[in-house]
SELO-693736 format. One line per field, with one value per residue (C-alpha): residue number from 1; x, z, y. Coordinates in steps of 0.05 Angstrom, whole numbers, always signed. Last residue first. Layout:
SELO-693736
nr [NUM, ...]
px [X, ...]
pz [Z, ...]
py [Y, ...]
END
This chain:
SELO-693736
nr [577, 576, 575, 574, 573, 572, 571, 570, 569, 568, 567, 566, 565, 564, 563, 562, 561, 560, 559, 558, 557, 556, 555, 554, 553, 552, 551, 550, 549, 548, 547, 546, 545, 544, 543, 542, 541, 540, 539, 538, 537, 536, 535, 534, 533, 532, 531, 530, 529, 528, 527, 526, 525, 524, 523, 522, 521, 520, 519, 518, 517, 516, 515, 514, 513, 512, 511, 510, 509, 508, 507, 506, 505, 504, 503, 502, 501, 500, 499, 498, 497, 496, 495, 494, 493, 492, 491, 490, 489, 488, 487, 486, 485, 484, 483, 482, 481, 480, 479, 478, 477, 476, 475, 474, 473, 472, 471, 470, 469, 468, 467, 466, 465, 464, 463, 462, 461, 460, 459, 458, 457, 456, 455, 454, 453, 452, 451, 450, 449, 448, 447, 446, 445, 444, 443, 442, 441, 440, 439, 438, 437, 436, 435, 434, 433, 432, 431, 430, 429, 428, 427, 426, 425, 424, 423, 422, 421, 420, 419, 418, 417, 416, 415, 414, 413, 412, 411, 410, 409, 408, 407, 406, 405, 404, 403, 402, 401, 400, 399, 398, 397, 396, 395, 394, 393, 392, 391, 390, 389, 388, 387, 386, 385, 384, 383, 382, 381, 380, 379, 378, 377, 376, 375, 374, 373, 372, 371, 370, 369, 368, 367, 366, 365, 364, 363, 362, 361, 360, 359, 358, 357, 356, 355, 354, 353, 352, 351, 350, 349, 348, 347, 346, 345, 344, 343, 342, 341, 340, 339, 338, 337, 336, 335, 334, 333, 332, 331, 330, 329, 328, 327, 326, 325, 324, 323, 322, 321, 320, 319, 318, 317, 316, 315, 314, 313, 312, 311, 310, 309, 308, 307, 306, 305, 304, 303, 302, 301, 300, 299, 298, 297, 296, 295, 294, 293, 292, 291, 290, 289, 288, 287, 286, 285, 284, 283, 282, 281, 280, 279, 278, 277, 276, 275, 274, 273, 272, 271, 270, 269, 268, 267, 266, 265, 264, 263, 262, 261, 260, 259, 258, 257, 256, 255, 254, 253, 252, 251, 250, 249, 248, 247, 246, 245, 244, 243, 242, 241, 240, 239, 238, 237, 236, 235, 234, 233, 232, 231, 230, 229, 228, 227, 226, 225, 224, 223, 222, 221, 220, 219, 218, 217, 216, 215, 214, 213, 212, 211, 210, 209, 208, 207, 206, 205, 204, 203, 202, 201, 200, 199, 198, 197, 196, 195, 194, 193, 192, 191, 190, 189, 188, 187, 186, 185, 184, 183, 182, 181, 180, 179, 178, 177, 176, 175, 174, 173, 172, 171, 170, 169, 168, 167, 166, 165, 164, 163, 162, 161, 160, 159, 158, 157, 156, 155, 154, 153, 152, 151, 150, 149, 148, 147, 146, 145, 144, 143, 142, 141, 140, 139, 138, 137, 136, 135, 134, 133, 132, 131, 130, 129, 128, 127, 126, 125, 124, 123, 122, 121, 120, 119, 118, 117, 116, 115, 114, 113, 112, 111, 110, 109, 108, 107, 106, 105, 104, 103, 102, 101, 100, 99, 98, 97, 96, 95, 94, 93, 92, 91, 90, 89, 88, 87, 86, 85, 84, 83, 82, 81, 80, 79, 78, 77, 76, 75, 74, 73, 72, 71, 70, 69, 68, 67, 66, 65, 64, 63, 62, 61, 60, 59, 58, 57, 56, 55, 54, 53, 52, 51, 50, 49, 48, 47, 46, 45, 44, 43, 42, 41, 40, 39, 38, 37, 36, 35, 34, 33, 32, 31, 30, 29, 28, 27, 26, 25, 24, 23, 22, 21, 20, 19, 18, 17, 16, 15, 14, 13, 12, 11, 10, 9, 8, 7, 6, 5, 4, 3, 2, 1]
px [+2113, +2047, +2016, +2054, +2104, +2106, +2174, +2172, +2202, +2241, +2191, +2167, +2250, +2255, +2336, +2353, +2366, +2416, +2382, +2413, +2480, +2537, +2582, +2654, +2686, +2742, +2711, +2701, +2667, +2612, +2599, +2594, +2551, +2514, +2486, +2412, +2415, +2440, +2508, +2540, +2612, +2675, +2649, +2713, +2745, +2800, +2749, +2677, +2622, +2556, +2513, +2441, +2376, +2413, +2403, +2453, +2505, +2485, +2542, +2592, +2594, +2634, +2574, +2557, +2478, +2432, +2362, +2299, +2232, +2165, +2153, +2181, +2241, +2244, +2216, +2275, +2329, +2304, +2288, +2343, +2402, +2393, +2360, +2421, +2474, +2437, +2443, +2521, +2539, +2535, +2589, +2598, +2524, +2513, +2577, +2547, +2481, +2428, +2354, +2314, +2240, +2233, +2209, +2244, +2221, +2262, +2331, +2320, +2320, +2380, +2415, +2383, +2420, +2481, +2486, +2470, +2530, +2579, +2561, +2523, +2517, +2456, +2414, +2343, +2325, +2284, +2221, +2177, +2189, +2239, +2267, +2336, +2368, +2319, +2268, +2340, +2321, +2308, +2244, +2227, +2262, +2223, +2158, +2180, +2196, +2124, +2097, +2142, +2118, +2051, +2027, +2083, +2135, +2213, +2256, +2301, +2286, +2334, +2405, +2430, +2478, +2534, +2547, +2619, +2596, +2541, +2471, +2425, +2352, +2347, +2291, +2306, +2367, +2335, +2306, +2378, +2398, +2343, +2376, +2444, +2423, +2388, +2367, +2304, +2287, +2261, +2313, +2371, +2445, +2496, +2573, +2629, +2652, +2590, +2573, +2581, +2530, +2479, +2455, +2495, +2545, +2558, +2551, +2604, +2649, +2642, +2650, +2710, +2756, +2806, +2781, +2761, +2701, +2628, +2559, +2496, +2426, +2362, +2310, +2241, +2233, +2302, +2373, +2419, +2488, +2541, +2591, +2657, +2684, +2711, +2783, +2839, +2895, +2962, +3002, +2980, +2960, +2941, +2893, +2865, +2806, +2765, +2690, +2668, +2587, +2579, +2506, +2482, +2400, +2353, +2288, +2215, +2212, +2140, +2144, +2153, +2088, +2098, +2172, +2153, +2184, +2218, +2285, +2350, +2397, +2474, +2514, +2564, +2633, +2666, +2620, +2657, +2726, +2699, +2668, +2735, +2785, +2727, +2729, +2807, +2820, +2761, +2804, +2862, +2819, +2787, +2864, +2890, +2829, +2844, +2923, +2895, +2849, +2914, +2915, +2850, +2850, +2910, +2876, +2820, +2868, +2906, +2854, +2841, +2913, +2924, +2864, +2883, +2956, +2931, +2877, +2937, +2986, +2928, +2908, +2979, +3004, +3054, +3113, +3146, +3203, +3230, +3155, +3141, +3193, +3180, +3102, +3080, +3128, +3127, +3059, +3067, +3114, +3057, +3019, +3067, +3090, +3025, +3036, +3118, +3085, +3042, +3091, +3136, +3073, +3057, +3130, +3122, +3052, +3067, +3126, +3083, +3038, +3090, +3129, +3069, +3028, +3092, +3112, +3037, +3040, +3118, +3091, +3029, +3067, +3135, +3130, +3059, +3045, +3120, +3108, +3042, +3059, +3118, +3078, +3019, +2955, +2937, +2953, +2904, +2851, +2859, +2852, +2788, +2804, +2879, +2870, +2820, +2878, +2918, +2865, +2845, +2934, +2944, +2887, +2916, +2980, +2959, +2923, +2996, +3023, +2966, +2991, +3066, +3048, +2994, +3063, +3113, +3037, +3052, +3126, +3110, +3047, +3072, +3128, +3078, +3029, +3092, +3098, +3030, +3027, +3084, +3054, +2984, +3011, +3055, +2980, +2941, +3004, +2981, +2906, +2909, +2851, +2794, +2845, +2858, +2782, +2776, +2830, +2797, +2732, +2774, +2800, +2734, +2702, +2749, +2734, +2664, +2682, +2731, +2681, +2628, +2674, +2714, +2656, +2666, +2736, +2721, +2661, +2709, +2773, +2713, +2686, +2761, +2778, +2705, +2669, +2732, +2773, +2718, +2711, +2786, +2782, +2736, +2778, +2777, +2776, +2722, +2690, +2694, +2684, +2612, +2595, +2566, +2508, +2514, +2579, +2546, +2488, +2534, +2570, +2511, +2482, +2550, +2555, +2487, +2491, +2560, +2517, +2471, +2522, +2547, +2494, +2466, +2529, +2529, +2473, +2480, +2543, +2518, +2457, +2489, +2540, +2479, +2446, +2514, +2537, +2466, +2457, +2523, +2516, +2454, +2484, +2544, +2505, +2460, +2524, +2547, +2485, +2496, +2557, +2630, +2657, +2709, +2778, +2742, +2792, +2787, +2713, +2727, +2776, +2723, +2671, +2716, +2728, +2649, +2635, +2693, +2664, +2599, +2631, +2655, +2570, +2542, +2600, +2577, +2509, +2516, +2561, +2511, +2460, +2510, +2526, +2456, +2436, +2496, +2477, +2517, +2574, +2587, +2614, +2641, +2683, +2701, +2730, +2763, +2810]
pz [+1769, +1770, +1736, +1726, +1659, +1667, +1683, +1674, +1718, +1690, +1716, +1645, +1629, +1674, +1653, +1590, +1529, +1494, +1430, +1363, +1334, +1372, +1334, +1327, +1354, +1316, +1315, +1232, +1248, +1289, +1237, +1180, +1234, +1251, +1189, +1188, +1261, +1248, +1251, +1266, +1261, +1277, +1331, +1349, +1420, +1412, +1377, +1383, +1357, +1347, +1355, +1331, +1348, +1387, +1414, +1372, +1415, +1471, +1462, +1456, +1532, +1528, +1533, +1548, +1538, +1519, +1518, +1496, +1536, +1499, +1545, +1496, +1501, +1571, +1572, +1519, +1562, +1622, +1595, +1543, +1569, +1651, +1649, +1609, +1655, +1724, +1701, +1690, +1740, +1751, +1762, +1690, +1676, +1692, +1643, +1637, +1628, +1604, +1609, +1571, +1584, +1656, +1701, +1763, +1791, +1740, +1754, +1833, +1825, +1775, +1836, +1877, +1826, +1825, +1894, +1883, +1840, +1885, +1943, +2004, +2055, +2035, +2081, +2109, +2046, +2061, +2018, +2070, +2089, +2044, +2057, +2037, +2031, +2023, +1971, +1936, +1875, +1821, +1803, +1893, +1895, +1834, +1867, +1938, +1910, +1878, +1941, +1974, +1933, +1932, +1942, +1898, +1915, +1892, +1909, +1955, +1952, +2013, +2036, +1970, +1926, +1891, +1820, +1789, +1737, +1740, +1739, +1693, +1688, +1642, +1611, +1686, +1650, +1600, +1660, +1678, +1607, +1604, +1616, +1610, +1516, +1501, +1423, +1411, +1353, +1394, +1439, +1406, +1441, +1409, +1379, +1409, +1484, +1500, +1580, +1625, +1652, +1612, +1595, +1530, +1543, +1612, +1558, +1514, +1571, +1585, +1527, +1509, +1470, +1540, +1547, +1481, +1446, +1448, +1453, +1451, +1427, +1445, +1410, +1438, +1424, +1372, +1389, +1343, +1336, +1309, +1349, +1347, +1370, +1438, +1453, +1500, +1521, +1547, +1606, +1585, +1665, +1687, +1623, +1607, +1584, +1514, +1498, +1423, +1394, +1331, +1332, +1386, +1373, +1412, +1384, +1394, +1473, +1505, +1534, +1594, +1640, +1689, +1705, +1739, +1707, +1760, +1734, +1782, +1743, +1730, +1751, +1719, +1743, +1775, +1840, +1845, +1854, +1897, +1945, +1948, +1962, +2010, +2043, +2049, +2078, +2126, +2146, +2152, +2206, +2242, +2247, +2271, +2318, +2353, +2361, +2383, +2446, +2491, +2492, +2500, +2565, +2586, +2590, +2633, +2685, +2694, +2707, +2779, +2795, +2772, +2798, +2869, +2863, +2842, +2890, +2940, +2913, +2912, +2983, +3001, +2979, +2925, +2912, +2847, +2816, +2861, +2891, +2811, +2800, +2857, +2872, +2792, +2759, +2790, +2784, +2712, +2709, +2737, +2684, +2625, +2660, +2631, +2563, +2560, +2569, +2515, +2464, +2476, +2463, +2403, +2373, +2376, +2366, +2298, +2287, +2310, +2246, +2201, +2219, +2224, +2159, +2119, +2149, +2136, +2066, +2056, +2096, +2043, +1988, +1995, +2062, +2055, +1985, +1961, +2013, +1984, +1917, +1934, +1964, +1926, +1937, +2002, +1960, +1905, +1959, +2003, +1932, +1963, +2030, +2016, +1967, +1997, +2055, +1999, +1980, +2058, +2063, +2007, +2030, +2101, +2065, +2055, +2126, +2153, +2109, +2145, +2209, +2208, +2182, +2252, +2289, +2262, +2269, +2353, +2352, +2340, +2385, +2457, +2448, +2424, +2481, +2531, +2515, +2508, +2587, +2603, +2567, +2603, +2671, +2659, +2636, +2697, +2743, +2724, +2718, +2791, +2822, +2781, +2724, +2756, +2759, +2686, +2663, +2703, +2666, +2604, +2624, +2644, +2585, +2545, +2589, +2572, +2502, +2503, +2529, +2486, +2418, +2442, +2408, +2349, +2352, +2350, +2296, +2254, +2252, +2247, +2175, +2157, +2169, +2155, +2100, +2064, +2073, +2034, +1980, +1971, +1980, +1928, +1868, +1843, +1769, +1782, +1809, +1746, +1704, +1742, +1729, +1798, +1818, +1861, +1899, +1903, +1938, +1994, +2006, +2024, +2064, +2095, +2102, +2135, +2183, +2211, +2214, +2256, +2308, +2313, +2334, +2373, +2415, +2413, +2448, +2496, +2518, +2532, +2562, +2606, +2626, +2640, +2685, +2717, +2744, +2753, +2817, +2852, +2839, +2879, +2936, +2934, +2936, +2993, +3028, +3018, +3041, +3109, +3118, +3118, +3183, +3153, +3160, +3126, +3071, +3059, +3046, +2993, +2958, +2951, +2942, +2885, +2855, +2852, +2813, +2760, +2757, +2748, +2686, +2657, +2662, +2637, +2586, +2569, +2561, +2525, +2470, +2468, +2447, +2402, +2368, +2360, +2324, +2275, +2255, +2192, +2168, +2241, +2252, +2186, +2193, +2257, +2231, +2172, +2216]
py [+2352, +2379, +2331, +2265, +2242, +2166, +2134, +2070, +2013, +1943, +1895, +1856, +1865, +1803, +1802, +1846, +1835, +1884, +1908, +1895, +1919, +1932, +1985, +1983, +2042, +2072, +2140, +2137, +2074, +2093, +2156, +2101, +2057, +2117, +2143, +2129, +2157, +2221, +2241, +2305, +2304, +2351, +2384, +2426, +2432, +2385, +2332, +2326, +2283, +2285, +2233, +2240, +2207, +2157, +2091, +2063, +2095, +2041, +1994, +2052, +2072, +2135, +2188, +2253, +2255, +2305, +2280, +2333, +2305, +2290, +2237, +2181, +2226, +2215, +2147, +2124, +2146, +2112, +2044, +2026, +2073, +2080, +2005, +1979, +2020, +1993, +1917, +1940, +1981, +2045, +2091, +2117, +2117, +2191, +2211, +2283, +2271, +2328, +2333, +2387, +2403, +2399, +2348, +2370, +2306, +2263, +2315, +2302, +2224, +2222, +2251, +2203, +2142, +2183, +2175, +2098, +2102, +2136, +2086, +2114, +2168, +2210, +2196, +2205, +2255, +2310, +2326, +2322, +2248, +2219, +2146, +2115, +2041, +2007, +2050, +2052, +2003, +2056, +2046, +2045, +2118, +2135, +2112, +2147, +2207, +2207, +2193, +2242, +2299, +2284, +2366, +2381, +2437, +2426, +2482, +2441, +2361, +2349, +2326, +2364, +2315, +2356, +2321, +2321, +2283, +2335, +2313, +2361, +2384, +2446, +2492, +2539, +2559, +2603, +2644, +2653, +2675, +2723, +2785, +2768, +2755, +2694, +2699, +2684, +2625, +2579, +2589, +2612, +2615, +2666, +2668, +2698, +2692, +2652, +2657, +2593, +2563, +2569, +2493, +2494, +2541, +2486, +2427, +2445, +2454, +2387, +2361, +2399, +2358, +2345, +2259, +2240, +2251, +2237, +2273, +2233, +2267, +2244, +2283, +2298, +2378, +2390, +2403, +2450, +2460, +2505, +2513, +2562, +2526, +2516, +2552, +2528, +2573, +2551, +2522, +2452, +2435, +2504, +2502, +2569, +2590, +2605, +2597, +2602, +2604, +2605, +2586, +2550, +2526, +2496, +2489, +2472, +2479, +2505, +2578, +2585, +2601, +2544, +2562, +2621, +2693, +2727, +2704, +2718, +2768, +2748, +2794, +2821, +2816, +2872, +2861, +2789, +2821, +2871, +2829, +2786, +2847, +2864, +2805, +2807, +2875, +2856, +2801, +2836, +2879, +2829, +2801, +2872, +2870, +2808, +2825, +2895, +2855, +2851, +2929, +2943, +2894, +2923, +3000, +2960, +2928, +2998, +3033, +3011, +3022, +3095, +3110, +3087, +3110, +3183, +3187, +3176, +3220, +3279, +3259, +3256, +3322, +3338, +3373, +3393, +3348, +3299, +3285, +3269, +3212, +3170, +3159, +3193, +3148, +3084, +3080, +3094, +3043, +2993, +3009, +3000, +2931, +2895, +2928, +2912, +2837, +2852, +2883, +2817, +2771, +2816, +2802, +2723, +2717, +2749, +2711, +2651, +2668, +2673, +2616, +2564, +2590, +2590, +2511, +2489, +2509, +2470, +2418, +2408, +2413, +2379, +2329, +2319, +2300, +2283, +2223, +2204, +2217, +2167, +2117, +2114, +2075, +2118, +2185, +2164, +2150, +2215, +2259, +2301, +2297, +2322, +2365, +2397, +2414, +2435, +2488, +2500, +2507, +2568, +2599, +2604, +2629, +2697, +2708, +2675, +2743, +2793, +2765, +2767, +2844, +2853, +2830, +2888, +2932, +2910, +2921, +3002, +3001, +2979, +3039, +3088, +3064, +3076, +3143, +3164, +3138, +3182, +3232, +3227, +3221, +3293, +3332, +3292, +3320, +3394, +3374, +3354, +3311, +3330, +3309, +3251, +3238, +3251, +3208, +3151, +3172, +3166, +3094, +3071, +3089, +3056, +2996, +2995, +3004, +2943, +2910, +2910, +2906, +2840, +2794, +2838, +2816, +2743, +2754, +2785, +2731, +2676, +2707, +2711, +2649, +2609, +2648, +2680, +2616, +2572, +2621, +2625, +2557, +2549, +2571, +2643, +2620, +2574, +2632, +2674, +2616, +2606, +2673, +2707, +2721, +2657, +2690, +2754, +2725, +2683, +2746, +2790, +2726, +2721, +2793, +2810, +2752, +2783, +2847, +2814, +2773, +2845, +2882, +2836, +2828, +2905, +2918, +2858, +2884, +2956, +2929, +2891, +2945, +2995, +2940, +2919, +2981, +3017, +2968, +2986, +3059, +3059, +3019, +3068, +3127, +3097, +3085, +3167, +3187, +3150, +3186, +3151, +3146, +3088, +3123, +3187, +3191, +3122, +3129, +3189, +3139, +3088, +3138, +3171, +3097, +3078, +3150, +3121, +3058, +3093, +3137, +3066, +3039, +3112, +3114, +3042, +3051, +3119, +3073, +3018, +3072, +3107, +3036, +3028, +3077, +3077, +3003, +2970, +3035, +3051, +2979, +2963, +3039, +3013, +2946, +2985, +3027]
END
C-alpha cells in the first residue's frame, strides 16, 4: 500500500513512537475491559486495588492517546509540507515546454485533489492505529479467554472482512476513474473563468459550453464517483452488521457445537461489543485511504514525469558580478512543437540573429510566425533544439542557461502580476517604487510599503503599467516586450514608445520589442521581421521605409507630438537598482 510505504519512507522514528503510544493507549482499553468484566463478576464488591487500577488506567488513556495523535498529526502535516515544497521545486526545474505540455490543471489537480485526498487520510492515521490496537488487544483478551473459540471468532470475522473487501476495491476502481476525470473538469473549469467573457457575448458557445463540454466532464466525474459511493456504502452497511453477526455467532451458533460457560460467553459478548466500534471505524476510513492511495499513484506519475526531464540548475553566481553585455547572438537555432489547433508540427528557424549593448530592436509578424516563441529561446526559456545561444561570444550550454537568464527583464502578454516586489532588495525600495509608480500615473490608485503592493485589482492596462514597474526596478541589461502597449491607450502608447523606450536604450539598456503598432516602427534600431517561423528580414534603420513597405505598412514619418511633453517622466538609471 503506497500510503504506508509514504509514511515509513518520511519519519520511521516517529511512527514507532506514535505506534508504542497507541498500543500502550489500545492495550489500556483492553486492561479497562477486563476490570469492567472482572467488576461484574464480583456484583460490585470490587477490591480497593482494583479502583486504584481503574483510576490509574483512566489517566494513561488519554495521555498516551494524545500523544499518539499528536505524533502523527505532526508527522503528517510535515511530510505533506515536504511534498508540496518537493513538488513545487521540480515543477520550476522544470522546462517550461515540458510543463506547458502537462497543462496547469494537471499541476493544479496534483496540489489541491490529490494533495487534499492525502492530508484527509493522514488525518485518519492516529486513530485508526489506536483502534488497531484495540482490536488486537481485544483479540488478546479473547484469547486469554478461550483460544479454542478465539481461533472460530477469528474466521468468522476473516470471513466477513473478505466479503466487506471484494465490493470495496469494485469502489476504490469508480474512484481512481473520477481521479481521471477531475483533471479533465479543473481544465474546463479554467476554461470557464478564464473565457467567462467570450461565453457571456455568445449564445451558442455558451450553450455548447456547458451543456457539451463542461456537462459531459461533470457527468464522468458524477457517475463514477457516486458508483464508488454507491458500492462502498453497501460494503459499509454489511461492515456495521459484520459485528453484530459475530455476536450472533459465538451466543447461538457455538453453545450448539461444544459447550461453554458463562464467564467465558460473557467476556466474549463484552469484547465482542467493545471492539466492534473500533474494527468499523477502520473499515469506514478504506474509502479515505483508497483515495490517499490513487492520489499517491498520481503524484508520483507526476514526479516522475518531471524527474525525466532535466533540470534546469539554479545560478549561484550573483547578478552583480555578470559580466557586462556586448553581444547577443542565436545562431541556428530551431524549436519544434505541436499545434493542437493545426494538428501538425511547427518549427522556428533556424535563426540567425544578433542584438547589440543599447539597441532597440522591434520584432513583427503576423499572428502564428513565432514571435513569441522566438522570444522564450531568446530570453531562455525554452531550450534550442538545434542551433546555440552566444553571450558575448560563450556559448550557453544547461549549465549556465539559468544564470544567462538573470540578463533579462520581460512582461509577458500573458503577464502574471505578483502582489509584492519578490527578490528585489534596495535600501529605497519603496521610494523608488513610489517615483515610477508616480511616472506612470498609478501613485492613486496603488501604494507600496515594504515592497508589497496595496492592490493589484485594476484595469488590464494599468496592470501592465506595474508590471512595466517590476521590469524598470530589475534594472537589468536586456528588456523585452511582448505586445506591452497593446492594452494601453493611446497617451500611454506614445509615452511607452517615445519616452520609455528611448530612456532604456539611452541608459545603455538592449530593447526587444514585439510589436504591431506601425506608427512607432521608426523608432527602431533594427526591425526584423518574421514570417511562419522564419525571419525573413533584418532591416536597419537607414532601410526601414523599403523594409516598411515590403510588410504592407505604410510608414508614419516624423515624431508624434505629444501633449505637455515638458512633464512626460524619465527614467534615470539609480545605484543599486
Amino acid at each position: 500500500m503506497k500510503l504506508v510505504t509514504f509514511i515509513v519512507q518520511h519519519a520511521r522514528r516517529t511512527i514507532a513512537l506514535a505506534l508504542l503510544a497507541g498500543a500502550i493507549s489500545g492495550g489500556a482499553n483492553i486492561v479497562l475491559l477486563g476490570l469492567i468484566n472482572g467488576a461484574l463478576r464480583r456484583a460490585g464488591h470490587a477490591p480497593k486495588s482494583l479502583v486504584l487500577v481503574f483510576v490509574g488506567i483512566c489517566i494513561v488513556l488519554p495521555i498516551t492517546r494524545f500523544l499518539s495523535e499528536s505524533l502523527l498529526a505532526r508527522f503528517g502535516q510535515g511530510a505533506l509540507f515536504d511534498l508540496r515544497m518537493k513538488l513545487s521545486r521540480q515543477v520550476l526545474e522544470t522546462p517550461l515546454r515540458h510543463l506547458e505540455e502537462l497543462g496547469s490543471h494537471r499541476l493544479v489537480g496534483a496540489f489541491t485533489d490529490d494533495l487534499n485526498a492525502i492530508t484527509n487520510a493522514l488525518q485518519m492515521i492516529p486513530v485508526i492505529c489506536i483502534n488497531v490496537v484495540v482490536v488486537i488487544c481485544g483479540l488478546v483478551y479473547m484469547g486469554w479467554l478461550s483460544w479454542m473459540i478465539l481461533l472460530l471468532v477469528i474466521g468468522f470475522i476473516g470471513i466477513g472482512i473478505m466479503s466487506y473487501r471484494i465490493p470495496f476495491m469494485k469502489a476504490r476502481s469508480y474512484f481512481r476513474r473520477a481521479r481521471e476525470q477531475a483533471d479533465a473538469l479543473l481544465n474546463h473549469l479554467r476554461a470557464l473563468t478564464d473565457g467567462v467573457k467570450e461565453l457571456k457575448l455568445h449564445s451558442r458557445r455558451r450553450e455548447a459550453f456547458l451543456n457539451e463540454v463542461f456537462k459531459s466532464a461533470a457527468e464522468n466525474y458524477r457517475r463514477q464517483s457516486v458508483a464508488g459511493l454507491t458500492v462502498y456504502t453497501a460494503a459499509a452497511s454489511w461492515g456495521q452488521t459484520l459485528g453484530f453477526v459475530v455476536i450472533g455467532l459465538v451466543l447461538f451458533l457455538l453453545p450448539m457445537l461444544r459447550e461453554v460457560n458463562l464467564e467465558t460467553m460473557t467476556g466474549y459478548s463484552i469484547a465482542l461489543l467493545f471492539i466492534m466500534s473500533p474494527l468499523q471505524m477502520i473499515l469506514n476510513s478504506s474509502p479515505a485511504i483508497g483515495r490517499a492511495n490513487v492520489a499517491l499513484k498520481n503524484l508520483e506519475e507526476l514526479r516522475l514525469s518531471l524527474a525525466a526531464q532535466p533540470k534546469e540548475i539554479a545560478a549561484i553566481t550573483p547578478s552583480a558580478s555578470q559580466p557586462s553585455l556586448k553581444r547577443l547572438e542565436l545562431v541556428g537555432v530551431t524549436h519544434t512543437y505541436y499545434r493542437e489547433m493545426a494538428d501538425s508540427h511547427f518549427t522556428l528557424g533556424p535563426i540567425n540573429m544578433t542584438l547589440q549593448a543599447g539597441e532597440l530592436v522591434f520584432l513583427v509578424g503576423g499572428n502564428g510566425s513565432g514571435k513569441t516563441t522566438l522570444a522564450k529561446l531568446l530570453i531562455g526559456l525554452y531550450v534550442p533544439g538545434a542551433g546555440e545561444i552566444r553571450l558575448n561570444d560563450d556559448c550557453i550550454t544547461d549549465q549556465t542557461r539559468e544564470s544567462y537568464r538573470q540578463y533579462f527583464s520581460v512582461v509577458f502578454s500573458d503577464f502574471y502580476l505578483f502582489e509584492s516586489l519578490l527578490g528585489l532588495v534596495s535600501q529605497k525600495l519603496d521610494a523608488r517604487a513610489l517615483d515610477y509608480l508616480t511616472q506612470l500615473q498609478l501613485n492613486n490608485k496603488v501604494e507600496i510599503k515594504g515592497g508589497v503592493l496595496s492592490t493589484t485589482s485594476l484595469s488590464q492596462g494599468q496592470r501592465k503599467r506595474l508590471a512595466l514597474l517590476t521590469a524598470y526596478l530589475e534594472d537589468r541589461p536586456i528588456y523585452v516586450f511582448d505586445e506591452w502597449a497593446a492594452d494601453q491607450d493611446p497617451h500611454f502608447k506614445d509615452i511607452f514608445y517615445l519616452k520609455l523606450l528611448p530612456d532604456l536604450k539611452a541608459n545603455g539598456k538592449t530593447v526587444f520589442v514585439i510589436s504591431h503598432d506601425d506608427r512607432y516602427f521608426h523608432l527602431a534600431d533594427r526591425l526584423i521581421k518574421l514570417e511562419n517561423g522564419a525571419i525573413v528580414e533584418q532591416t536597419s534603420y537607414e532601410e526601414l521605409p523599403h523594409a516598411l513597405t515590403g510588410i504592407g505598412v505604410p510608414l508614419r514619418s516624423g515624431v508624434v507630438e505629444l501633449p505637455l511633453a515638458s512633464s512626460l517622466p524619465r527614467f534615470e538609471q539609480e545605484e543599486g537598482a
